[in-house]
N, C-alpha and C positions, 0 to 999 in steps of 0.2 A: 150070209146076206143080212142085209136090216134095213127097215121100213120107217124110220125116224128122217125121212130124208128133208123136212121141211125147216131143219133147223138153217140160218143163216151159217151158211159155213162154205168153204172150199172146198173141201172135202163131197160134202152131200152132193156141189154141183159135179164134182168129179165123179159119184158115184150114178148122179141121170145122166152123164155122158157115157157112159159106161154102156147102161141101159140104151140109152140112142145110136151110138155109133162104136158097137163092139168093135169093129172089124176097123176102124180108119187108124192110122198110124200115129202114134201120140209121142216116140221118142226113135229119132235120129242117132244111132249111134257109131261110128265104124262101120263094119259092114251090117248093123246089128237096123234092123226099123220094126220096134214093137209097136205093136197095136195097143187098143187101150184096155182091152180085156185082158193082154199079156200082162199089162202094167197091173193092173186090178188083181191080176191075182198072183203076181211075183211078191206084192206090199202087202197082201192078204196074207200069205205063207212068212214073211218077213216079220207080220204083227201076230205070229205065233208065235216064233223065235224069241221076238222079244218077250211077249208076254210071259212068255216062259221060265225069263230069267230077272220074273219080280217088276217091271217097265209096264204102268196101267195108267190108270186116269193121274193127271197131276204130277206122275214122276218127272221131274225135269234130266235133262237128255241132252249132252253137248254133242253137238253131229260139225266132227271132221272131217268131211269127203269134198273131194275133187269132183267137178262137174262131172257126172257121170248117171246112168242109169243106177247105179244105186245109191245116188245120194236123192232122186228120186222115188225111188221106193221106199227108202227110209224117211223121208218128208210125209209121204200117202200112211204110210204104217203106225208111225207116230201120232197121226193126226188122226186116223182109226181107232188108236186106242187111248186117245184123249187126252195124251202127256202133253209137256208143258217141251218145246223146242227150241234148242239154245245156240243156233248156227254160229259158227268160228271160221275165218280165212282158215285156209291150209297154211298160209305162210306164216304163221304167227308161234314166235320161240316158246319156249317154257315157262318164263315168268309172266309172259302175257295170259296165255292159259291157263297157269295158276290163278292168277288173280282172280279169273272168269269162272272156272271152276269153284273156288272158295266162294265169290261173292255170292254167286247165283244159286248156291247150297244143292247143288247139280248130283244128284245120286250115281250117276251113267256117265259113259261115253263111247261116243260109236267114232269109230277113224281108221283110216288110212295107213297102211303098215308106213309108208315111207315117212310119217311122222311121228314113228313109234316111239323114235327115241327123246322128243319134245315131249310126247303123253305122259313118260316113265317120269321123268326128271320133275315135271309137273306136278306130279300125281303121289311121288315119292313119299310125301309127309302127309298126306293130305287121309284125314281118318273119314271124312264122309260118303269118298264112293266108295259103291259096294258090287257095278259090275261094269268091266271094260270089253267092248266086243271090236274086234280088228278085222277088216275087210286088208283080203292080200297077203302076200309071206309075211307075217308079223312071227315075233322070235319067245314075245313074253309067255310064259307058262298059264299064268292066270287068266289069259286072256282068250276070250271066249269066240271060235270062228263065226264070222258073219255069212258065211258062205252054205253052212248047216242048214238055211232057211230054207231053199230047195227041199228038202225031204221032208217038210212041213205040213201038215193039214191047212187049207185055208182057214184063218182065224173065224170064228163065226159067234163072240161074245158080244157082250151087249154092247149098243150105242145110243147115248144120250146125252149128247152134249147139252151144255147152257149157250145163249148167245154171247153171255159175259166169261163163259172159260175164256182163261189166256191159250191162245196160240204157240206162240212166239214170245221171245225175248233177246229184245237186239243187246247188242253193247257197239259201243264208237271203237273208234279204234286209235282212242287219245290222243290224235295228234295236236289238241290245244290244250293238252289238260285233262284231270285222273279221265278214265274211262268214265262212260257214262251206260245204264241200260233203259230200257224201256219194252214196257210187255203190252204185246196187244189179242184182244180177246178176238174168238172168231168173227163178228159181227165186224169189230172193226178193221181187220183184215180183208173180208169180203167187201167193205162198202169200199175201201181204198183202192183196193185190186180194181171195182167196176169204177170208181171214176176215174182211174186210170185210161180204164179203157175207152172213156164214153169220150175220151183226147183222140186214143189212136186208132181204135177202129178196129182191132184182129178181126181179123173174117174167119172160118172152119180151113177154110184152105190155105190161111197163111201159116209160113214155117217159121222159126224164129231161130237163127242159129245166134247162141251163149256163148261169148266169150269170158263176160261178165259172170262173177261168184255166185254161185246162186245158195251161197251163205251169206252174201252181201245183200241189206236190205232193199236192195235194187231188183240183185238176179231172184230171192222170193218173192214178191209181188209182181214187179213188172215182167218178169220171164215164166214163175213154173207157176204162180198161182195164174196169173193172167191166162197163158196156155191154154190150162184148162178150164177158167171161165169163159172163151170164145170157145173152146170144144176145135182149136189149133193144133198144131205141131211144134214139137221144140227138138232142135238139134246139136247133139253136147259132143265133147271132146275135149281131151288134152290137145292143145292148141299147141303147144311148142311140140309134139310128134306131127310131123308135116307130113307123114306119109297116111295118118289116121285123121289129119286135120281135112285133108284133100279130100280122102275119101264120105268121110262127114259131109262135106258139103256137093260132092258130086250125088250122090244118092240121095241127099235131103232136096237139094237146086231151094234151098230160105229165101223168102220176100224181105224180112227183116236181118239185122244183124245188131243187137245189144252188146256195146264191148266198151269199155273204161276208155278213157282219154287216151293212155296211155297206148294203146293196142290201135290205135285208130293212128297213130304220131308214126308208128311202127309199120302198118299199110300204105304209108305215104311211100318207104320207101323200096317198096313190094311193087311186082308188074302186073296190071288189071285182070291177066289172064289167073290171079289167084284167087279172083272171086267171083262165084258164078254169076252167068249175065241174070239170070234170075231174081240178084238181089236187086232191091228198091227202093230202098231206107237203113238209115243207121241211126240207133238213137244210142246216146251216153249222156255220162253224170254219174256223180260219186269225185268229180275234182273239175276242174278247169280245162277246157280245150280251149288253148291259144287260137286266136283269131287265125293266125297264119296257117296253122295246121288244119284248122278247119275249112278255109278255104282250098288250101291245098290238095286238100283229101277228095272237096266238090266238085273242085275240077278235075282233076285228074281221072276220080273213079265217076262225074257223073252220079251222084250219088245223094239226096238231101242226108243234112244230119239231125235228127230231132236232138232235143235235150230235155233231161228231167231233173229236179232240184228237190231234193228232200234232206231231213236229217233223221234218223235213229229215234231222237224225241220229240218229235214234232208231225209225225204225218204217218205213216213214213213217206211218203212223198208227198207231196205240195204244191209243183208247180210242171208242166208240159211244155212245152214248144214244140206246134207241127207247123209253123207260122216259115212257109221258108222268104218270104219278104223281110222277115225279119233274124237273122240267122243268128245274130249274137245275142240275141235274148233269151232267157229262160223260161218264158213263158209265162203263160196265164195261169191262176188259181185253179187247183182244183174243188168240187163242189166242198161245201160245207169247211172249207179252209177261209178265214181274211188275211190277206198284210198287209200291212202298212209299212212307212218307212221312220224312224223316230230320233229325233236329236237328245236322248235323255228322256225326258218327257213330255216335249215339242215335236208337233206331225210335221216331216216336211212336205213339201208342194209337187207338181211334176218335174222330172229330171233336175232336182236336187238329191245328193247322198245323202242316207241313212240308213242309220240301222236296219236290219230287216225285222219286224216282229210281228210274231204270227197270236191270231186265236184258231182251233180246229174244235171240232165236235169230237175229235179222234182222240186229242190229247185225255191222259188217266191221272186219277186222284193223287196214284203213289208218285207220279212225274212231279207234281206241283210240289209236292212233299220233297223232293229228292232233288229240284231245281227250283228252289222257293225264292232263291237271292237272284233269279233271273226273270223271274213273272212279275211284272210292275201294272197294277191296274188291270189284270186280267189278259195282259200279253206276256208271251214269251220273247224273248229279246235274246235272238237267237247269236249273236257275235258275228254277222256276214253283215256286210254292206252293201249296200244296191242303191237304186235310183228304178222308176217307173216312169215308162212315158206317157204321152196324153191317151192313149189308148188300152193303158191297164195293162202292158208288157211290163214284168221285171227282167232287169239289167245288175248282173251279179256286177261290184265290182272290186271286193276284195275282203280280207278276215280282219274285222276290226282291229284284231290282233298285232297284225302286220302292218298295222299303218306306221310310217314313220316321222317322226317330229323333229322336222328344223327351224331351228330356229321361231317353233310359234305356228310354221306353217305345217300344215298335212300333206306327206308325200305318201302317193297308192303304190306298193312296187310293182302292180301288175303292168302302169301306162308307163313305168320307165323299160320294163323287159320288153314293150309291147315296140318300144324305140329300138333298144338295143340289137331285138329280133331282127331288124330291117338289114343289118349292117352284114355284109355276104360272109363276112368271119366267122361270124356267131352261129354257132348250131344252138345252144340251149344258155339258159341263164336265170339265176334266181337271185334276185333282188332283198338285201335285208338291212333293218336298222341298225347300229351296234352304238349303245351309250358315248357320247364324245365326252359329256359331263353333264352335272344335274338338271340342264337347261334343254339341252339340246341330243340327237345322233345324228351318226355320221353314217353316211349314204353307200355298201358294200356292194360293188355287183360280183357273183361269182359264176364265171363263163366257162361252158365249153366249147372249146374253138371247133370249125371246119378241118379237117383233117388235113394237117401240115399247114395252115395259114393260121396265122395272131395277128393278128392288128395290135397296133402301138399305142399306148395311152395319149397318146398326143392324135391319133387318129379318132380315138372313141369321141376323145371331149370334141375334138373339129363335127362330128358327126352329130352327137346329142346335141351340140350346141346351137343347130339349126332347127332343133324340133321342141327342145324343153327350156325350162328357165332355169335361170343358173342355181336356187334351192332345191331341185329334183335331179339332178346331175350327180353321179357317184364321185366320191371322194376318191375312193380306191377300185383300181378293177383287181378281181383274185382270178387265177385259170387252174383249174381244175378236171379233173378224168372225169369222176361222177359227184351224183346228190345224194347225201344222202336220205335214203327212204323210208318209210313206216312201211310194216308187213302188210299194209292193204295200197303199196304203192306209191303212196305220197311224200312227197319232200318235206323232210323235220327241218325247218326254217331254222329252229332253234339249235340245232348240231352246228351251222353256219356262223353266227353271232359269235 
């Protein structure tokens, strides 16, 4: 035990919740519903293990787990013994991890046997860690079971955090460009986590079932930190085991449901009876939901969807929508965040595009250092575009990146897919610019069709040509199986080109 609990942290609130409601149910898992004292002291016995093998204040720690109770307890244990936590998608090959390992000067790392042979590959050349611990039949000799924790004393060293220890340290997951990180101290983890909440509201009795990473700076704040600052439920699983996903959610019956775009696009074509009448909300964010899919999803399942907008260097999150008047918006600020919208160095007006550029209280010294050619005048200038309407709603509406230049003029590819969506052919479509010459590109849609129907290019352009002007019209349609994606699910536009 320890009596330091007045530091700003997640942890300390996890430890009075503890104290307040031993007995209430803290993790949803299979057939598994731990309480929060089971939790307390599975992470307790877990921050023995580790402590044991050298892992204390400051060690940094890359954690590869699958949504699961113990990539909770390894969250709780970590943050018990004051290390510094370096969460990584599962899906992410060898060179990604490298990289992340390298950059982050990472002593440790805790994973998943089924990514063992990405750890090894990774890790191969790499002289600065000094210890690997593998949760699962992992095969490598050197590698230390994660499983041992169990016959554990409860850890009961000192705790004395600072408000300015780092927590956390995210990394992007480059899909515009090198990776990026950003470390946040406990202080600012906790104030993010609460204005998160002071959006959406967890009650103690709501459940929150994850489909979302909760190595993704989403699923840690807005799912396991948040969780446990309401003194909530959260309900995890491998989601693609359908026979463990069912059960997850019959025994949990979640008010909420946190899940990527992607997973939501996925429920559309799923029958209502797979998700308990219990649920009540969906919130995502971490990429784009297509207006159609989002509608789709309302209607069908009955169901609002919130959205949250954040980035890795900048908040980590930023902005809420529980606004369902307003469904394609992003939402409003959170406290202690400003944006604006900016042409360069020119603010634009309402529902004009611009830039997005954020000031936060959250943002850290080494950010400004390490993103110095993107802070102009005390903003970040984040490479997303938007527009704001008269009401202080922002309205994503595409990655600076991606914008395409004809002839002089600016095409978004998201309001050409948003047409192309309409046309009953089309199941899916990504929109990109490709160099025509030094002046101008040329307008690429690449499609995937409804299954056994194509429309004809002579069909598309009769169809776009009723809704766009002849500069935002593709030059070429391509047809293709799939997108290619980044390991945290997004489409590399740039594979396309």
């Amino acid at each position: 035990m320890f009596f330091g609990v007045d530091i700003v942290s997640n942890y300390s609130t996890f430890f009075k919740q503890v104290q307040r409601t031993p007995d209430d149910i803290f993790i949803y898992s299979g057939e598994k519903a731990l309480s929060y004292k089971d939790v307390f002291e599975s992470s307790l016995k877990l921050a023995s293990h580790l402590y044991q093998q050298g892992i204390g204040k400051d060690t940094r720690v890359v954690v590869m787990l699958p949504n699961s109770p113990e990539m909770i307890y390894t969250w709780l244990a970590l943050s018990r013994l004051e290390a510094m936590i370096i969460p990584v998608n599962v899906n992410y090959k060898s060179l990604a991890l490298r990289y992340i390992i390298d950059d982050s000067s990472a002593t440790s790392v805790i994973y998943h046997a089924d990514n063992e042979e990405d750890v090894l590959n990774a890790t191969n050349i790499l002289t600065s860690l000094e210890v690997m611990i593998g949760f699962g039949e992992f095969k490598n000799n050197d590698t230390i079971s994660f499983e041992d924790y169990k016959e554990k004393p409860l850890f009961g060293g000192p705790y004395n955090p600072e408000d300015s220890d780092t927590n956390v340290m995210f990394y992007s997951g480059a899909a515009t460009g090198p990776a990026k990180y950003a470390k946040y101290s406990n202080r600012m983890i906790y104030k993010n986590t609460n204005d998160y909440l002071s959006a959406v509201m967890l009650k103690p009795s709501d459940v929150v079932f994850s489909e979302f990473p909760l190595t993704h700076f989403i699923g840690y704040v807005a799912v396991m930190n948040a969780v446990v600052n309401a003194g909530a439920s959260v309900a995890i699983c491998n989601v693609e085991n359908e026979e463990e996903l069912k059960q997850t959610l019959q025994i949990s019956q979640p008010t909420y449901m946190v899940a990527e775009p992607a997973y939501i696009a996925q429920l559309n074509e799923k029958e209502r009876s797979f998700l308990p009448e219990s649920l009540q909300y969906a919130i995502t964010g971490g990429g784009r939901l297509k207006k159609e899919i989002h509608e789709a999803f309302t209607e069908k399942h009955n169901i609002p969807v919130f959205k949250i907008y954040g980035m890795i260097e900048a908040g980590p999150l930023l902005t809420v929508n529980t606004n369902t008047d307003k469904p394609t918006s992003i939402g409003t600020t959170l406290s202690n965040i400003s944006i604006v919208l900016k042409d360069g160095d020119k603010f634009m007006i309402e529902e004009q595009t611009g830039e997005i550029c954020v000031i936060s209280s959250i943002m850290t010294e080494d950010l400004h250092k390490i993103l110095s050619d993107r802070f102009r005048n005390g903003w970040y200038h984040t490479g997303d575009l938007g527009r704001l309407d008269p009401e202080g709603y922002l309205y994503f509406v595409d990655r600076k990146a991606y914008v395409i230049n004809v002839r002089g003029f600016e095409v978004y590819p998201e309001q050409v897919e948003l047409e192309l969506m309409k046309h009953p052919m089309v199941h899916d479509v990504v929109v990109v610019g490709v160099p025509k010459d030094e002046h101008s590109e040329s307008i690429h849609a690449h499609i995937i069709q409804e299954e056994g129907k194509r429309p004809s290019e002579e069909e598309l352009l009769a169809f776009l040509e009723k809704a766009l002007p002849r500069y935002q019209i593709p030059e070429k349609f391509i047809y293709v199986n799939h997108f290619p994606k980044s390991p945290t699910g997004k489409v590399v536009r740039q594979a396309l080109k």
